[in-house]
N, C-alpha and C positions, 0 to 999 in steps of 0.2 A: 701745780696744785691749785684748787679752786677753791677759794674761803668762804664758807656758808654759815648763814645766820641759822640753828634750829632752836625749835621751842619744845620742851618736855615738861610738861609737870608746872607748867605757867612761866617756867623762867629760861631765858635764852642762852645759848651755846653757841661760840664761836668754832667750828671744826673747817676742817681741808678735808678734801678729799680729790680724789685724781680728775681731771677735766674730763667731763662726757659723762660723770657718773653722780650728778647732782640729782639726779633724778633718783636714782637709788636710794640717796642718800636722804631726800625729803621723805622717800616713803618707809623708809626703814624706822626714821624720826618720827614719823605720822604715828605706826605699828608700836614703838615704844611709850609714845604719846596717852593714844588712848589706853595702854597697859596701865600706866602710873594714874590716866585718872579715874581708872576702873577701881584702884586702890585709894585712892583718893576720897572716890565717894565711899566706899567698904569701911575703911578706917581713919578716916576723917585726914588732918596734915600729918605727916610724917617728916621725919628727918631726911633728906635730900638722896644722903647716901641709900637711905632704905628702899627709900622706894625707886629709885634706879635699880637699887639688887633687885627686889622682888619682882617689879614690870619686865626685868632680863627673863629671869627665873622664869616666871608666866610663858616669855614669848619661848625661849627654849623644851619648856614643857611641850609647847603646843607644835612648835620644830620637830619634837622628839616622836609626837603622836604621830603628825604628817609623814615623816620619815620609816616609820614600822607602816604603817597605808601603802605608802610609796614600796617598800619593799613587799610586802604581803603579794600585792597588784602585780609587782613584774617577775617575784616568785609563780604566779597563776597564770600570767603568759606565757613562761616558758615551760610550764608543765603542759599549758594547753600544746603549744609548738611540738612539743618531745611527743604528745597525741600525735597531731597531725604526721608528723614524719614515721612514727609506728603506724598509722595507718596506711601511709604511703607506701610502705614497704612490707606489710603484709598482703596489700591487693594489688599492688604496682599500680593502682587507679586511683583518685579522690574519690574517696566513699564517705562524706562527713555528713553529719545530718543540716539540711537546708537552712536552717539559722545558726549553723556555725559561723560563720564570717562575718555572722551580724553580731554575733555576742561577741567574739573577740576584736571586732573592731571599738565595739561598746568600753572593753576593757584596756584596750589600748589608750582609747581618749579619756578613762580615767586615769590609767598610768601617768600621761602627758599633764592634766589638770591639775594633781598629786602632786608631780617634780616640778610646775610651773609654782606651786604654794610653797614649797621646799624651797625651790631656789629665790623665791620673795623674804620668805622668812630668812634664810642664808643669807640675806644682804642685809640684812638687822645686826648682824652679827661686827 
């Protein structure tokens, strides 16, 4: 385990976390960081514990947005897919219209953008 210095809310924290994953762990610290001084400047000093809840709370909140994105997005790729395969089997041909595979690769690379922010935010956790 790798002992790291992090700073929240102007005062520092001694945490472990598993070797190779110090980097997660500075940005997760970074992400709750600027939460608490987003509260910070909002309501001025706060008690310690508070604004730890609340900059969680914030980043969970915005977890929780990501995550309904994230699902909405790959609920609409598989509806697209279940298209695709009904079309395949009503004409035995590909018959999709010419910027099919542009849209859905559009949607794909949001999917991936989505679960890349999700799993950012997941390492806050």
């Amino acid at each position: 385990m790798a002992e790291q210095t992090i700073t929240i809310g102007g005062r520092d924290y001694e945490v472990a976390c598993r070797d190779g994953e110090e980097s997660f762990l500075h940005l997760a610290a970074g992400l709750l960081d600027s939460e608490a001084q987003k509260l910070h400047d909002q309501l001025g000093r706060q008690p310690e514990t508070r604004t730890l809840l609340m900059a969680g709370l914030m980043l969970a909140d915005t977890t929780a947005g990501l995550q309904e994105r994230l699902d909405m997005a790959e609920a609409r790729i598989a509806e697209l897919a279940r298209d695709v395969d009904a079309s395949r089997d009503r004409t035995g041909a590909e018959s999709l219209p010419e910027d099919f595979a542009v849209r859905l690769r559009a949607l794909a690379e949001r999917s991936e953008a989505l679960a890349d922010r999700v799993e950012g935010a997941d390492a806050t956790e």
